[in-house]
VEXFI-184787 format. One record per atom (N, C-alpha, C): x, y, z. Coordinates in steps of 0.2 Angstrom, whole numbers, always signed. Example, Ala and Ser with C-alpha at 12.3 -4.5 7.8 and 13.67 -1.06 7.14 Angstrom:
2
+66	-28	+39 .
+62	-22	+39 .
+66	-16	+39 .
+64	-11	+35 .
+68	-5	+36 .
+64	+0	+39 .
REM end
This chain:
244
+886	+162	+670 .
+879	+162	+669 .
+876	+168	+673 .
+880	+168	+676 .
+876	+175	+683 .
+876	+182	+678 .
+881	+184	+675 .
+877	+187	+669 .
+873	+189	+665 .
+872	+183	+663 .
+868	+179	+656 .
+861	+182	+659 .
+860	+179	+667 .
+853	+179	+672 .
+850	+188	+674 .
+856	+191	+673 .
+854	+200	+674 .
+852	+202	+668 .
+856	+197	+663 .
+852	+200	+657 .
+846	+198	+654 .
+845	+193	+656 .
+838	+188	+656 .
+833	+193	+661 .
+835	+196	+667 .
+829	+197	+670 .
+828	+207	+666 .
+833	+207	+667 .
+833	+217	+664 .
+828	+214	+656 .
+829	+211	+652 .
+825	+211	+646 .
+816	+208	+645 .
+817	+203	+652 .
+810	+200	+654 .
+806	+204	+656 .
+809	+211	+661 .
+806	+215	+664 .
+805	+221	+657 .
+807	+223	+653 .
+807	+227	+648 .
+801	+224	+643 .
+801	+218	+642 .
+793	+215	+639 .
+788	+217	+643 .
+786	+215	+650 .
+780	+220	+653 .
+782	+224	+654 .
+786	+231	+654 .
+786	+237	+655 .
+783	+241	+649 .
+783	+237	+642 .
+779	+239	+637 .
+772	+235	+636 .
+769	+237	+631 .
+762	+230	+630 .
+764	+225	+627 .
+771	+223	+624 .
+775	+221	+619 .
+771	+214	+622 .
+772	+211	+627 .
+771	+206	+630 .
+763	+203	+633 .
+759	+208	+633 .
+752	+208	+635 .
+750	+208	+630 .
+751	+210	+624 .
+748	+209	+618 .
+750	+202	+615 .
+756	+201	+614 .
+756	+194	+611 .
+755	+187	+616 .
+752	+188	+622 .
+750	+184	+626 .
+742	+183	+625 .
+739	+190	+624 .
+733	+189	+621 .
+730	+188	+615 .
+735	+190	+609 .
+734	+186	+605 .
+737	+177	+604 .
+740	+176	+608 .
+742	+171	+605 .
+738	+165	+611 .
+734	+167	+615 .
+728	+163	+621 .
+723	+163	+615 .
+722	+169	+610 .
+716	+170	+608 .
+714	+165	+599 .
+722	+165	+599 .
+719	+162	+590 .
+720	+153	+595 .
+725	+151	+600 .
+725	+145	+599 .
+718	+144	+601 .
+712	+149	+606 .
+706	+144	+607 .
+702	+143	+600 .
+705	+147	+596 .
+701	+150	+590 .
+702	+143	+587 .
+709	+142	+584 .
+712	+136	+581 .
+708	+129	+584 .
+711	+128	+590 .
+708	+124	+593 .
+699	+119	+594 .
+696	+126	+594 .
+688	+123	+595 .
+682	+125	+588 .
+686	+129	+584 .
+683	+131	+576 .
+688	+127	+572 .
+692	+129	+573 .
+696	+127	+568 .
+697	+120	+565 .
+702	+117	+572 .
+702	+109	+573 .
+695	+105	+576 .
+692	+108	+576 .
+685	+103	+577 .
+684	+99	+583 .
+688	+103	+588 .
+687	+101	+595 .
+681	+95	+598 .
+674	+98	+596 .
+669	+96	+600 .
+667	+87	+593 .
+668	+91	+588 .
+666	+87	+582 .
+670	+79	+584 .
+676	+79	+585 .
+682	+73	+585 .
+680	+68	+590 .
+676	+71	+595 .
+675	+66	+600 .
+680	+63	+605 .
+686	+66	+603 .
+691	+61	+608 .
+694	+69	+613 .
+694	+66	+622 .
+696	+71	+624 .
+703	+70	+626 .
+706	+75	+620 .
+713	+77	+619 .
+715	+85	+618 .
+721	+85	+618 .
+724	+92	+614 .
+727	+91	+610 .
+727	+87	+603 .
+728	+85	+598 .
+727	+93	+592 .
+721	+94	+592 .
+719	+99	+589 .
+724	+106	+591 .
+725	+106	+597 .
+729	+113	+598 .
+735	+114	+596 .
+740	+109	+598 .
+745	+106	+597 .
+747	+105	+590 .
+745	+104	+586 .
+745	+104	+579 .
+744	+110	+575 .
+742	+116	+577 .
+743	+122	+574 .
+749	+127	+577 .
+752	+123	+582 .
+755	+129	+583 .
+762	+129	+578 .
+766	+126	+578 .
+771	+128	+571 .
+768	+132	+568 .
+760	+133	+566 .
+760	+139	+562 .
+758	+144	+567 .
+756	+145	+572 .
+756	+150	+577 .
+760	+155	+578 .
+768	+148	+579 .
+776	+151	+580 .
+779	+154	+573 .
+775	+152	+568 .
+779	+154	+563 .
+777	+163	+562 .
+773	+165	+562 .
+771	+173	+563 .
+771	+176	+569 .
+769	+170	+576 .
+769	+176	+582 .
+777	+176	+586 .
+782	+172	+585 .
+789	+170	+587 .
+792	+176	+585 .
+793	+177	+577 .
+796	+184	+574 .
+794	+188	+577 .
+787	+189	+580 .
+785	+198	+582 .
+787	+199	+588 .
+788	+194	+593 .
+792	+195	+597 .
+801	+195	+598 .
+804	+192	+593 .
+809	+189	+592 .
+813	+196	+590 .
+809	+201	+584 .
+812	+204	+580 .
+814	+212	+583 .
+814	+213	+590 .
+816	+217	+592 .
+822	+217	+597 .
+823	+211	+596 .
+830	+207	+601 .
+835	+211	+602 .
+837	+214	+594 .
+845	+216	+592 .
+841	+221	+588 .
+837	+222	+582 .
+834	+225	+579 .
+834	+233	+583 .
+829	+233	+589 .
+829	+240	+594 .
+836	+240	+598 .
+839	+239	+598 .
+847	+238	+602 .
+849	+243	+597 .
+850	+240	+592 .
+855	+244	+585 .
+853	+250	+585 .
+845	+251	+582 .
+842	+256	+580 .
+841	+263	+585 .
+842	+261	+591 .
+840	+266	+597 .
+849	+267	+600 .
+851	+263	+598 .
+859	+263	+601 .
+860	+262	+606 .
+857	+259	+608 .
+859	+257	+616 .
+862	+251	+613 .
+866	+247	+610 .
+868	+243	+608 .
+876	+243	+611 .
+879	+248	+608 .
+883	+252	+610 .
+884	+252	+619 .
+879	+253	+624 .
+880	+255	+630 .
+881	+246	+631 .
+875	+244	+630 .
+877	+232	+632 .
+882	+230	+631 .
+885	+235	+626 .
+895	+231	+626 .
+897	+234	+628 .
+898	+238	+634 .
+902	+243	+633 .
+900	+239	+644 .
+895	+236	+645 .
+895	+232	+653 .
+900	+228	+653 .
+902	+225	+659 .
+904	+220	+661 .
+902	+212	+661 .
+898	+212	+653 .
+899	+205	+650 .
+901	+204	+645 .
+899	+197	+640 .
+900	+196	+636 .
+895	+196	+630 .
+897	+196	+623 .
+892	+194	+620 .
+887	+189	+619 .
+892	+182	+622 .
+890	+174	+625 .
+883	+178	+629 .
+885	+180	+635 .
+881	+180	+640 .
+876	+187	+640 .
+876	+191	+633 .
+868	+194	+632 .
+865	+191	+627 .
+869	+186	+621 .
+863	+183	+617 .
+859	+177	+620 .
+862	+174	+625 .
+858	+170	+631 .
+854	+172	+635 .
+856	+179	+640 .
+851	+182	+641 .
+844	+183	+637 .
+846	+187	+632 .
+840	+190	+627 .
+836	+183	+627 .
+838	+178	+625 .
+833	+171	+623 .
+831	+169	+628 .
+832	+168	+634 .
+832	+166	+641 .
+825	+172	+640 .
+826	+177	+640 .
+819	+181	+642 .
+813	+180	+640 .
+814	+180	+632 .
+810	+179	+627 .
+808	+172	+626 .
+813	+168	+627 .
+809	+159	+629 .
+805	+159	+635 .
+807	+163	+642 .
+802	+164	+645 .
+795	+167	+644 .
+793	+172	+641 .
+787	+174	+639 .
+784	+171	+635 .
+788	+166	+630 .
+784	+160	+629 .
+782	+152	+632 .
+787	+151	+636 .
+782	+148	+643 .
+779	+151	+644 .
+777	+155	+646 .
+770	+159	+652 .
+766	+159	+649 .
+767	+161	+642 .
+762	+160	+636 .
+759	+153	+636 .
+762	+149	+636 .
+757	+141	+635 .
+757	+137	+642 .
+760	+142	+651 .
+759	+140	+653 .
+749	+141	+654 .
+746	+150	+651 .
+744	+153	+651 .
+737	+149	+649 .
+739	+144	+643 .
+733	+141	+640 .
+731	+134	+644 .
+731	+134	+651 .
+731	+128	+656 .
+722	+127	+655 .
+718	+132	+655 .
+710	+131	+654 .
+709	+126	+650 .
+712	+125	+642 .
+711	+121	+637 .
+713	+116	+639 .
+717	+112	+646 .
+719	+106	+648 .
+714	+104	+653 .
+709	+108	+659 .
+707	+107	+662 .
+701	+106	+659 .
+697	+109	+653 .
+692	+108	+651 .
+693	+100	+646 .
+699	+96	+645 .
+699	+92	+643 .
+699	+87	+648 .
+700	+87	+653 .
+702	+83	+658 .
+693	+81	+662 .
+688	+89	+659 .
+681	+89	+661 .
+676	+85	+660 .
+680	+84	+650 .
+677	+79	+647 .
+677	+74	+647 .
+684	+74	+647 .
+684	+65	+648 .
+690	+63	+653 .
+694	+59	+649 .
+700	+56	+653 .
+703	+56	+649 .
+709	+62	+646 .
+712	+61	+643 .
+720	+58	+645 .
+725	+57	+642 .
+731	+53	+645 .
+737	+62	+645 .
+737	+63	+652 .
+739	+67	+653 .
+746	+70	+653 .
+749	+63	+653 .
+756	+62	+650 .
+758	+64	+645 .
+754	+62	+640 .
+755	+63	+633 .
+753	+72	+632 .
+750	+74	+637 .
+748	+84	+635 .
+755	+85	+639 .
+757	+84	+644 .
+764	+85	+648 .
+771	+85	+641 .
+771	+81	+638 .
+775	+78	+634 .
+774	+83	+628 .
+769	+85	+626 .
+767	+89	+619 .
+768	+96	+623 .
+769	+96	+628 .
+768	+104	+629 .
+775	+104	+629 .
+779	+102	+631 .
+786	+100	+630 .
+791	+101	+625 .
+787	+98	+621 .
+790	+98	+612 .
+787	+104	+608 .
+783	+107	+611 .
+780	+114	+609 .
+784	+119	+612 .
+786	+118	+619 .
+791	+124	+619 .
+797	+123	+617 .
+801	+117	+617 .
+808	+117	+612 .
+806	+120	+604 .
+800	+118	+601 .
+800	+119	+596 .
+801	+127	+594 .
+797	+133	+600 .
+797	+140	+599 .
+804	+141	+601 .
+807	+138	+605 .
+815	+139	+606 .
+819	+140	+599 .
+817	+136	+594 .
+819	+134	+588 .
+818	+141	+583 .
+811	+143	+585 .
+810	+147	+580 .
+813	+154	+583 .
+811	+155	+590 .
+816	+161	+594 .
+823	+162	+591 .
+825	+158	+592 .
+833	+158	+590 .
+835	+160	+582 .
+831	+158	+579 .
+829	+161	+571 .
+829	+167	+570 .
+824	+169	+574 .
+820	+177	+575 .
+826	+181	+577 .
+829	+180	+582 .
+836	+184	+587 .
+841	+185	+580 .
+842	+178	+577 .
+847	+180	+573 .
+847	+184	+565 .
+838	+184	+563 .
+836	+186	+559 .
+839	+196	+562 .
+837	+197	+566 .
+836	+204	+570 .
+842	+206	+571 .
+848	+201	+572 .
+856	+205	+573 .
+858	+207	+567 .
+853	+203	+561 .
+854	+208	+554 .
+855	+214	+554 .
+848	+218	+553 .
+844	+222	+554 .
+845	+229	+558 .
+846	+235	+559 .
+840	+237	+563 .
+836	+240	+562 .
+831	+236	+556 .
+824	+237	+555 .
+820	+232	+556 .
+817	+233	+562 .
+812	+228	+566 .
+808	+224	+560 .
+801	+228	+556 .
+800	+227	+551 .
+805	+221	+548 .
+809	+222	+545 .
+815	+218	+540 .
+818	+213	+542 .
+820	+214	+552 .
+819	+207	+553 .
+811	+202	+555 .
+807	+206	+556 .
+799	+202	+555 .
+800	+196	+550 .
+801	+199	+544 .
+801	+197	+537 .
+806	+191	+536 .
+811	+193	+536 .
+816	+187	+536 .
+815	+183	+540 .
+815	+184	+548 .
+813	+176	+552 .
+807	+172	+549 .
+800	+176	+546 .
+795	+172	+545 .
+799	+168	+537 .
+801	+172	+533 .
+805	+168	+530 .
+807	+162	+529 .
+813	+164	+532 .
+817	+157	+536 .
+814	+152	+538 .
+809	+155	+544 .
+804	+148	+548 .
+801	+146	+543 .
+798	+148	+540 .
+792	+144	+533 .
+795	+141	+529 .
+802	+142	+528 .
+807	+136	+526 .
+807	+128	+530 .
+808	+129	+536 .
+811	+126	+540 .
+803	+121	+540 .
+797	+125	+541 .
+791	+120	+543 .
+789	+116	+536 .
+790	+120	+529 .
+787	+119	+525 .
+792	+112	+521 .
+799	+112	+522 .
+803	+108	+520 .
+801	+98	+520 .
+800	+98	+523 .
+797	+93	+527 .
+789	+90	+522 .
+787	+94	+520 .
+778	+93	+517 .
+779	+91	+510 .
+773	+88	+508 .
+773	+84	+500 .
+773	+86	+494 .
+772	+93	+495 .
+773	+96	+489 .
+781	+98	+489 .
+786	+101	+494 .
+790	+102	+493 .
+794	+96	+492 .
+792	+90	+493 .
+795	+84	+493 .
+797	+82	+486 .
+789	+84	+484 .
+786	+81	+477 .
+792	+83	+470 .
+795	+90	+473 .
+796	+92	+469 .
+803	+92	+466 .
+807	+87	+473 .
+815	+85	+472 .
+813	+79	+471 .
+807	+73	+470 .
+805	+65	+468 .
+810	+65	+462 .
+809	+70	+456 .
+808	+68	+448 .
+816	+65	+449 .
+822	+71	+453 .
+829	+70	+449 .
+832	+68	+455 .
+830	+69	+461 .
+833	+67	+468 .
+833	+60	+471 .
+838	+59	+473 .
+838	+53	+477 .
+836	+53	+483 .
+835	+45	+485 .
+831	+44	+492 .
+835	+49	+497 .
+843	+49	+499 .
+846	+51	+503 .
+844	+60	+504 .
+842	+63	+497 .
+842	+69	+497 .
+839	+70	+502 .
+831	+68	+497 .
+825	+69	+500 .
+825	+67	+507 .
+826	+63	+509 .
+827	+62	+518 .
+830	+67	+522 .
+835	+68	+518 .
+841	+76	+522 .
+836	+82	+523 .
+832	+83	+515 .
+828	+90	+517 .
+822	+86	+521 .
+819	+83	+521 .
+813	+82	+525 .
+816	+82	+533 .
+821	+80	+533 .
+823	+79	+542 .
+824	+86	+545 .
+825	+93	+540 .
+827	+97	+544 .
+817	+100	+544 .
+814	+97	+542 .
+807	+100	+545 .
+804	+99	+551 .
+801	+107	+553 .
+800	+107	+560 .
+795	+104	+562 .
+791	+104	+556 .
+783	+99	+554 .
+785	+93	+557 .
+790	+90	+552 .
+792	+82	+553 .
+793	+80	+562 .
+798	+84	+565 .
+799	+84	+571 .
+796	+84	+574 .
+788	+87	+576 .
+785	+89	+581 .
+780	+85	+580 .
+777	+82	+575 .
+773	+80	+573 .
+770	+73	+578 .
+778	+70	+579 .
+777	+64	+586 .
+776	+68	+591 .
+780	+73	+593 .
+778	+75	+599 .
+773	+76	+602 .
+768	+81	+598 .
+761	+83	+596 .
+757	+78	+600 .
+760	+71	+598 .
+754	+65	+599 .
+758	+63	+607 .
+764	+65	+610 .
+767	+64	+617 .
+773	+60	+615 .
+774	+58	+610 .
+781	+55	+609 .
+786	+61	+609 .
+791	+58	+615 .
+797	+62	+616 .
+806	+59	+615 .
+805	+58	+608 .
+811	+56	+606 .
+818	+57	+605 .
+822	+54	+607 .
+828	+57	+608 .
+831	+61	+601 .
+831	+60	+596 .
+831	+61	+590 .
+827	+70	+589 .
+820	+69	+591 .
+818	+76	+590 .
+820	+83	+593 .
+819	+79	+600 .
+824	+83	+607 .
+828	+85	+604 .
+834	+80	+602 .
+839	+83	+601 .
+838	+89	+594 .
+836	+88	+591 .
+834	+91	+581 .
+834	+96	+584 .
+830	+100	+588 .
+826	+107	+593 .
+832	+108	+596 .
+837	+106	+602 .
+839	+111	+604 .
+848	+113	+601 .
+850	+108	+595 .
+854	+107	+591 .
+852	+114	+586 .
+847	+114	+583 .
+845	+118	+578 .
+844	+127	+583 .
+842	+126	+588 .
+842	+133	+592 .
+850	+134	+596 .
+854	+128	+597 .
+861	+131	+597 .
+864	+134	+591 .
+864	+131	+587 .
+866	+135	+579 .
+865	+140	+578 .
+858	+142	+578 .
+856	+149	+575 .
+858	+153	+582 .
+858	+151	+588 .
+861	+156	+593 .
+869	+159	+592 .
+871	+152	+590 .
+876	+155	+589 .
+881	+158	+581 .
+874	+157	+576 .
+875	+164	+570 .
+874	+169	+574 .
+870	+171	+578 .
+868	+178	+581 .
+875	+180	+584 .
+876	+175	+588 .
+885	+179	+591 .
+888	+181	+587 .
+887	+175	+581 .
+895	+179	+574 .
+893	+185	+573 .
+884	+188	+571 .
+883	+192	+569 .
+885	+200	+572 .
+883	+198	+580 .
+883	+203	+584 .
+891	+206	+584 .
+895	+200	+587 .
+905	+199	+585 .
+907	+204	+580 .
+904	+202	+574 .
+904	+206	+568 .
+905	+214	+570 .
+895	+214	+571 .
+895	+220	+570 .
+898	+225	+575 .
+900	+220	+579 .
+903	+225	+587 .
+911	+228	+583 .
+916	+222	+577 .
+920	+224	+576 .
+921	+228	+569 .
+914	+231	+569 .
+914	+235	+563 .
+912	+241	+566 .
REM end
């Protein structure tokens, strides 16, 4: 893992060395307040919680996860530096963990970032703090989930663009599976077990408890089950393309 950690930190330092990282931190402080106190009805609801926050981000992650995500491999390829990362003293294991390890960090910092919307709930009233500790929890497994998507959309690629597209794809698969219309529409020929199977792989269905502070071993696990998989499509891809 001492590897994995040089890779993690040279990639970490490369997000602020560009805007790449100050701009999706500023946009993404700026729609949750947006979301949060217009959108979701903060002041209207009456109850001092983060319920309202919390519940848009699956769509937050679903467009701002790619834009960070989508240069993981995509600019690796394109620039050719791709070439010099395998050609160091690691592995492929230990740079697709690095790369995620980076980029999972910059999305901590990100909703460490949004701590003012905690403190101004706690001004109001008394909210159960436990329960926000808990939702902030399964809101960053959940961006784990869509990260890893985004990485391995990008090992396709090396057209950033192209993999943008495909990760938000995929993720709006993955959030949208789960919802009543999509549901609605294997009812007519589908049996219970189907419908169960597609609804279980939504990332909606999942977080949804979390959201409210439930941390269930079931969804925990769905998150980081679902982001080891797609980590390791990225390896085959990367394997691939290295042995091509």
């Amino acid at each position: 893992m001492r590897n994995a950690w040089l890779v993690a930190k040279r990639e970490f330092s490369s997000f602020f060395a560009s805007p790449v990282a100050y701009v999706f931190i500023a946009i993404f402080l700026m729609l949750s307040g947006i979301f949060t106190f217009f959108v979701g009805n903060f002041y209207d609801r009456g109850q001092a919680d983060l319920l309202p926050f919390f519940n848009f981000h699956p769509w937050l992650y679903l467009f701002l996860v790619p834009a960070i995500g989508m240069r993981s491999w995509a600019e690796e390829r394109r620039s050719g530096t791709i070439e010099l990362l395998m050609t160091l003293p690691i592995t492929v294991t230990e740079a697709v963990i690095g790369k995620f390890i980076a980029a999972w960090g910059v999305l901590a910092l990100s909703l460490a970032l949004t701590f003012p919307l905690w403190i101004s709930v706690n001004y109001l009233g008394s909210p159960d703090n436990g329960i926000i500790i808990a939702a902030y929890i399964g809101s960053w497994l959940m961006s784990g989930a869509f990260l890893a998507i985004s990485m391995c959309m990008s090992a396709i690629t090396k057209n950033q663009v192209v993999a943008f597209i495909l990760a938000i794809v995929v993720c709006f698969l993955f959030v949208v599976s789960g919802s009543g219309i999509v549901l609605d529409a294997f009812q007519p020929w589908a049996g219970n077990l189907v419908i169960d199977t597609i609804a279980s792989f939504s990332l909606l269905t999942h977080f949804e408890a979390m959201a409210k502070g439930v941390l269930a071993l079931n969804d925990v696990g769905y998150f980081i089950i679902l982001t080891a998989l797609w980590l390791y499509g990225c390896l085959i891809i990367i394997e691939q393309k290295k042995a091509d």
